[in-house]
N, C-alpha and C positions, 0 to 999 in steps of 0.2 A: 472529468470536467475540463481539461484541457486537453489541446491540442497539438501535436506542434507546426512548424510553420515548414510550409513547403521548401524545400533549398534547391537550389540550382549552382552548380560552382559559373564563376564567375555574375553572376547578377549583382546587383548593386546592394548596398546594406545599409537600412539607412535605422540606428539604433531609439532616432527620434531624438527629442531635445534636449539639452545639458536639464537637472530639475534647478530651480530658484531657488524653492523653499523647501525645507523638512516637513512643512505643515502639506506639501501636497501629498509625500508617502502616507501620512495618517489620510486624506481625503482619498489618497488610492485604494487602500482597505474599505475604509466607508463605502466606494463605489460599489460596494459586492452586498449590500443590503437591496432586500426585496419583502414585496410585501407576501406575507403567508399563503395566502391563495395561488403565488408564483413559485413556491418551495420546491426543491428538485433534490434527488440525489444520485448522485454520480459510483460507479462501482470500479475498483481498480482490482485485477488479480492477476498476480506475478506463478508464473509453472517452467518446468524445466524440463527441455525436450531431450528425447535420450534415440540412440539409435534400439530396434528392438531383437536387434541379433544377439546385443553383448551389455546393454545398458551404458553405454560409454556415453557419454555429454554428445548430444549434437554439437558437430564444429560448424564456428562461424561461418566460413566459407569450401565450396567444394561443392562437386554434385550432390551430393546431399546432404543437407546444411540448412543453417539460419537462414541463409543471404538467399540459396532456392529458394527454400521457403514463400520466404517473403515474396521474391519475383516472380513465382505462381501465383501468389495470392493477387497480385498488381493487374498481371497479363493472361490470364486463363479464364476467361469470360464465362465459359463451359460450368463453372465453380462457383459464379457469386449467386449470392442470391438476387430474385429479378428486383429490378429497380435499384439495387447497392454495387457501388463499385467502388475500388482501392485505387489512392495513388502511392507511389513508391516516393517515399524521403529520400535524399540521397545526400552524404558528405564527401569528399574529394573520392566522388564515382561510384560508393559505397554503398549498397540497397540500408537503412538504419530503422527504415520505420514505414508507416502505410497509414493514411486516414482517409476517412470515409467523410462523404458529404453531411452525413447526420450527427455532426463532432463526434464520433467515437476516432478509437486510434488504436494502432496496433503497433508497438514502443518496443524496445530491447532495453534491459538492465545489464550492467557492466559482464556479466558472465552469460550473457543470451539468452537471460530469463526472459521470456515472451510475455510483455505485458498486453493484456487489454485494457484501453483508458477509456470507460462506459461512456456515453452520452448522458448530460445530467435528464431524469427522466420524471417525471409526477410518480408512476406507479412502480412498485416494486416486482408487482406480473409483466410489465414490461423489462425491467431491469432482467428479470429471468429468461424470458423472449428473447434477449440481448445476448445474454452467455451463452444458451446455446445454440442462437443461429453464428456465433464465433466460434463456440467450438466443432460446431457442425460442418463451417467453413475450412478451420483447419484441418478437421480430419479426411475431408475430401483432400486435402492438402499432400498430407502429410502419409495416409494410409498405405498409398502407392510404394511410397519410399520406404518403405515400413520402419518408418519414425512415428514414437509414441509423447504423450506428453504426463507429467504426475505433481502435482499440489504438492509440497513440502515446503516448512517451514528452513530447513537447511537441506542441502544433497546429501544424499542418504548413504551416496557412495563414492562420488569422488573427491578427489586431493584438490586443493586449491590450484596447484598446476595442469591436472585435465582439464579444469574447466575452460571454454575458449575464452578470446578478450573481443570486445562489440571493437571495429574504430572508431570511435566516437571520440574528439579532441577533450571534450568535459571528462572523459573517463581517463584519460590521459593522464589531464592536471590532477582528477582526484587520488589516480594511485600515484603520483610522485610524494603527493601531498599527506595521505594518510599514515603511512608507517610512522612520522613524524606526530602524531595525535594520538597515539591509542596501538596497542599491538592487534587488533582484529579488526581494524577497518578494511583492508583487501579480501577477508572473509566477507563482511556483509556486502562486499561491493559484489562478488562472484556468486558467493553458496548460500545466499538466503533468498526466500520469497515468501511475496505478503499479499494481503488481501485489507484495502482500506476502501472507507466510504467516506463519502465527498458529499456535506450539507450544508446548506445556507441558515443566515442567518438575518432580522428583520432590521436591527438595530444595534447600536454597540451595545444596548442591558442583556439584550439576547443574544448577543455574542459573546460576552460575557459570562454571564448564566450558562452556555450550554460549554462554552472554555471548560471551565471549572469542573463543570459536571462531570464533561467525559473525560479528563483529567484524574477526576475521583475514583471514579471506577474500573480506569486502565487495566489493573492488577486483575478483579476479576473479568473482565474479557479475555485482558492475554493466557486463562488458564481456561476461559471455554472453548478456546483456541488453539490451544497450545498441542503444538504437530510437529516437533524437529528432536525426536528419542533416537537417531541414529544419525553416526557420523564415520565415513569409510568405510562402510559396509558393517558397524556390530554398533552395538546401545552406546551412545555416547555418553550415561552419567547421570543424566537430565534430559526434560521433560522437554524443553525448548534448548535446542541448542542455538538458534537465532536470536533469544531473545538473551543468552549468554553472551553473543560476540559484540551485542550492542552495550555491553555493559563497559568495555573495551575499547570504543568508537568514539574518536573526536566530541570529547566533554561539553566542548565548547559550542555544540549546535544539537546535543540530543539530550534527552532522559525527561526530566520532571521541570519544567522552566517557574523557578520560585514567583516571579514576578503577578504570574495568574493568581495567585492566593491573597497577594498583599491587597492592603487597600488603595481606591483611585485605577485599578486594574481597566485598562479599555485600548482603545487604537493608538494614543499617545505613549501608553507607556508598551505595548507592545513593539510599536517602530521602533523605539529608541532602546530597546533589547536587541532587536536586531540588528539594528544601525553598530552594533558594537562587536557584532560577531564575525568574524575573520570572511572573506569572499575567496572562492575557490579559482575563478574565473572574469572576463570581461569579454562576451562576444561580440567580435569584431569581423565584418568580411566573413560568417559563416566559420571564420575557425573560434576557438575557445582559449586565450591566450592565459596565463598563468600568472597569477597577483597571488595566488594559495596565501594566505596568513595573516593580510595587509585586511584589517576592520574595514568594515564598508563606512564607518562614521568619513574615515581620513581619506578613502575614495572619492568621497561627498564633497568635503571640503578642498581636496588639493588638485582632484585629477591625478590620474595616473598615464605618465608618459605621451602626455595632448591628450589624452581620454578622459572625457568629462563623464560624469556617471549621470545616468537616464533613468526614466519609469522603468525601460527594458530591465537595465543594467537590474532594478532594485525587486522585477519580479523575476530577473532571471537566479536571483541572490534567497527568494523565500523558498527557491526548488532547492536549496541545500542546507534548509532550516531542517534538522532530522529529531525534532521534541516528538515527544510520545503523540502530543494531537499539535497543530499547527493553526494558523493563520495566512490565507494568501486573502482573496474576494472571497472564501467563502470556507467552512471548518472542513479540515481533514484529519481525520482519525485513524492510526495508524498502527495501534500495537500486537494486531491480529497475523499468527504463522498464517499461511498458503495450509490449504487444504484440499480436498475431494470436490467433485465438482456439487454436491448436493449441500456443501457447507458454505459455499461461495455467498448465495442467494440469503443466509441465516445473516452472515456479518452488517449488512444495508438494512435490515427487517431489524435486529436486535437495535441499531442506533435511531433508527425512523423512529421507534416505537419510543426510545428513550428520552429524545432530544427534540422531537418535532409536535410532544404534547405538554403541554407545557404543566402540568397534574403529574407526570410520568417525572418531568425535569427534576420537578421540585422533591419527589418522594426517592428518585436513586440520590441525591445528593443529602437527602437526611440520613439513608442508609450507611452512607460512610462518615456522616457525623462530625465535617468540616477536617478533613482527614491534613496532614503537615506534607510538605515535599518528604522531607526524611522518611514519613512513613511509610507514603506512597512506594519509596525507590526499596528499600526494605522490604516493601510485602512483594514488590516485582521480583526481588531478587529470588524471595522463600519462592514464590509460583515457580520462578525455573528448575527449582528440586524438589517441592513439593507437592505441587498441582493444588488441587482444592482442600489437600490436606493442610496449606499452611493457615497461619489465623491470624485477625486479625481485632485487637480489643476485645478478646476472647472470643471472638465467633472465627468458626472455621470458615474458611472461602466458600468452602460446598455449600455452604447455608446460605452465604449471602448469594452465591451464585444461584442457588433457589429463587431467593426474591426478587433481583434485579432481573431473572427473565421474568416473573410474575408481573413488575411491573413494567416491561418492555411490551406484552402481550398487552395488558391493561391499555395503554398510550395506541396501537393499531385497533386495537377493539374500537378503540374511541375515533381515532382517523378514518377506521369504516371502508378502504381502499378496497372494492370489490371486482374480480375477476369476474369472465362470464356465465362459469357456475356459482354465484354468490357467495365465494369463498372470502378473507377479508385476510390481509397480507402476514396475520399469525403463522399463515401456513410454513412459511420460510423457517417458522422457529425452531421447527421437529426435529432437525439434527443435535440442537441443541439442547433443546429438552431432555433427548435419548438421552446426553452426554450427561446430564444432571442426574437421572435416573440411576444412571449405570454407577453415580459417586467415583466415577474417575476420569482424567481428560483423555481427548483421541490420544494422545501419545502415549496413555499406559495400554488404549485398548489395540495397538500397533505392537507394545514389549509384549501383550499378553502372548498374542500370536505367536512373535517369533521365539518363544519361550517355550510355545507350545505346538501347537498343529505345522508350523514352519520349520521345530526340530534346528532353532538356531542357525537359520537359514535368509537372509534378505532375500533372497532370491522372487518370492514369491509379491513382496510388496511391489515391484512392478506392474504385477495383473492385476493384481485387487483391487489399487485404489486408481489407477491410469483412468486419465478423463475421457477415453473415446467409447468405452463401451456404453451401450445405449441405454441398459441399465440404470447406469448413473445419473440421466438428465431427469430434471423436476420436469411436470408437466404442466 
């Protein structure tokens, strides 16, 4: 659902106006209310590109690389699809990113995860339409060069020092910034990716309501999710090794935000949560100058160095808010590993189904029974070692993760969003469902393999689950 903004060095920057009052950040939030009929949701999925001679990380730059990449995808006309074209982002001369005239965007993560940032869309068949004419894009892309791309929750095989570094000045301030918060925050800045979906919401009671909700249920999505069992090429220990490094990660902007549970919970008391949490940056002139530590409350109130803080300043501030689900204009939800190209499509379909009926909202949040932060962050923790096996008020995960897609599917049955063979957006569920079937998440059915038919071998997880085979795509 967002964009980012075209850069040009030397163009003028104008951040917009000092803000007055606090009461406008609460009305900024509010601005992202819509009426139901206008509901959209947006798809973000982070993959990591590898060369396919030797699996090494694709590097930033060089002939074959990110920075190509991307400047084929900009300038090779031969490749777009008809009617779509790319522009190239650029920071002091740097290719960083590409957007398309239909807000989508094509974004790098600190380690040259290739993000696609979906265009917010009504259908979920469109949202499908969407990934794979990108990843159809890339592979034209990419196929020549014989660079591949793979869904994982963490890199499966390199050191935090193979992976390259984006130049991005924000990427800068954060790895100065992170060792100082947490011993794995330069892990999740490089060797993690995710897959999150981006929904609206009509009012603060419904934003509220659907907060809470998918707050509640975090724990089992992150285990119908859960895709990061290898780290440096052998089983890392655990089931998600992503959802491990964020346990380790700047306290002060991620995990369970207690605030959502209390009572009076709405846009007031979320600002003023944030308004309190350290800011990593202040974009000024297109670079990203470093305040790392310094609360955005005392930014508000004093200026930093003649820099008054702005709407900019305060949405540039909700992109380093890193809680389980979030608040900017509109709910992002966020706890889901990077997966397969066929699981992509499940992640938007399970939340559509759960959050956007409001019969669905009410019955996943009885499910977890008005569940505590403590509990919540505990049952995430069991999910990273024990997948559906761990439990929760005596029901095992696998169970509830039975019902909550029962009732995710319920909430689309009822939405009715049909494709042009009369299919209705349940269809996206199927990977998921397999996953419940099977009573174990993709990352055991990933150790079964290399345990077995792979003879303790990674090797093989390059072909299998790699996004370009044609295989892979939903239809």
């Amino acid at each position: 659902m967002s964009q980012p903004k075209r850069a040009k060095d030397g163009e003028p920057d104008d951040p917009g106006e000092p803000i007055e009052r606090v009461e406008d950040l609460y009305a900024h939030i509010a601005g992202g209310e819509k009426a139901r009929r206008h509901f959209r949701v947006g798809t973000e999925h982070e993959k990591f590109g590898f060369l396919r001679g030797d699996h090494r990380p694709l590097p930033y730059e060089g002939p074959v690389s990110i920075e190509t990449i991307l400047n084929t995808i900009a300038t090779d006309r031969a490749i777009w699809e008809k009617g779509r074209s790319w522009q190239a982002v650029q920071e002091s001369g740097r290719t960083i990113a590409l957007f398309c005239e239909d807000d989508s965007a094509i974004t790098l993560e600190p380690g040259g995860q290739i993000e696609l940032s979906g265009a917010p869309l009504a259908s979920l068949h469109h949202t499908c339409d969407e990934i794979n004419r990108h990843l159809a894009l890339l592979r034209r892309a990419c196929l020549p060069r014989d660079v591949g791309f793979i869904g994982m929750g963490f890199h499966p095989t390199a050191r935090y020092e193979d992976m390259p570094t984006v130049p991005k000045s924000r990427y800068r301030v954060m790895q100065r910034y992170m060792p100082t918060r947490g011993t794995r925050g330069l892990d999740m800045m490089k060797r993690t990716a995710t897959v999150q979906a981006n929904l609206d919401f009509e009012n603060e009671a419904d934003m509220v309501a659907s907060f809470r909700t998918a707050l509640a249920v975090t724990p089992i999505v992150a285990a119908l999710f859960a895709n990061g069992a290898f780290k440096e090429g052998r089983p890392s220990g655990v089931l998600s090794e992503r959802l491990l490094t964020w346990t380790d990660t700047d306290p002060d902007r991620s995990g369970f935000p207690a605030i959502v549970f209390e009572p009076g919970f709405g846009y007031e008391r979320w600002v003023e949560w944030v308004l309190d949490v350290p800011i990593y940056f202040v974009r000024r002139q297109f670079t990203h100058l470093d305040y790392a530590g310094i609360p955005f409350r005392r930014f508000l109130k004093e200026g930093l160095d003649g820099h008054r803080a702005t709407l900019r300043d305060f949405a540039d501030h909700l992109t380093t808010i890193f809680t389980e689900v979030r608040v900017k204009q509109y709910l992002e939800v966020r706890t889901a590993d990077s997966g397969p190209w066929s699981r992509i499509c499940a992640l938007p379909a399970l939340w559509k189904g759960l959050l956007y009926d409001t019969a669905a909202r009410d019955a996943a949040w009885r499910l977890m029974e008005q569940p505590s932060v403590s509990e919540l962050a505990a049952l995430q923790r069991a999910v990273i070692h024990q997948g559906f096996a761990a439990r929760y008020r005596g029901r095992s995960l696998l169970e509830l993760a039975r019902e909550l897609l029962a009732i995710s599917s319920g909430g689309l049955q009822r939405i009715a969003c049909r494709n042009s063979r009369g299919e209705d957006e349940r269809i996206f569920l199927g990977p998921l469902e397999q996953t419940v079937a099977e009573g174990r998440t993709f990352a055991e059915r990933l150790l079964a393999r290399y345990h077995g038919e792979w003879r303790g071998s990674i090797d093989p997880l390059w072909s299998d689950i790699e996004f370009f085979p044609e295989s892979d795509a939903i239809e």
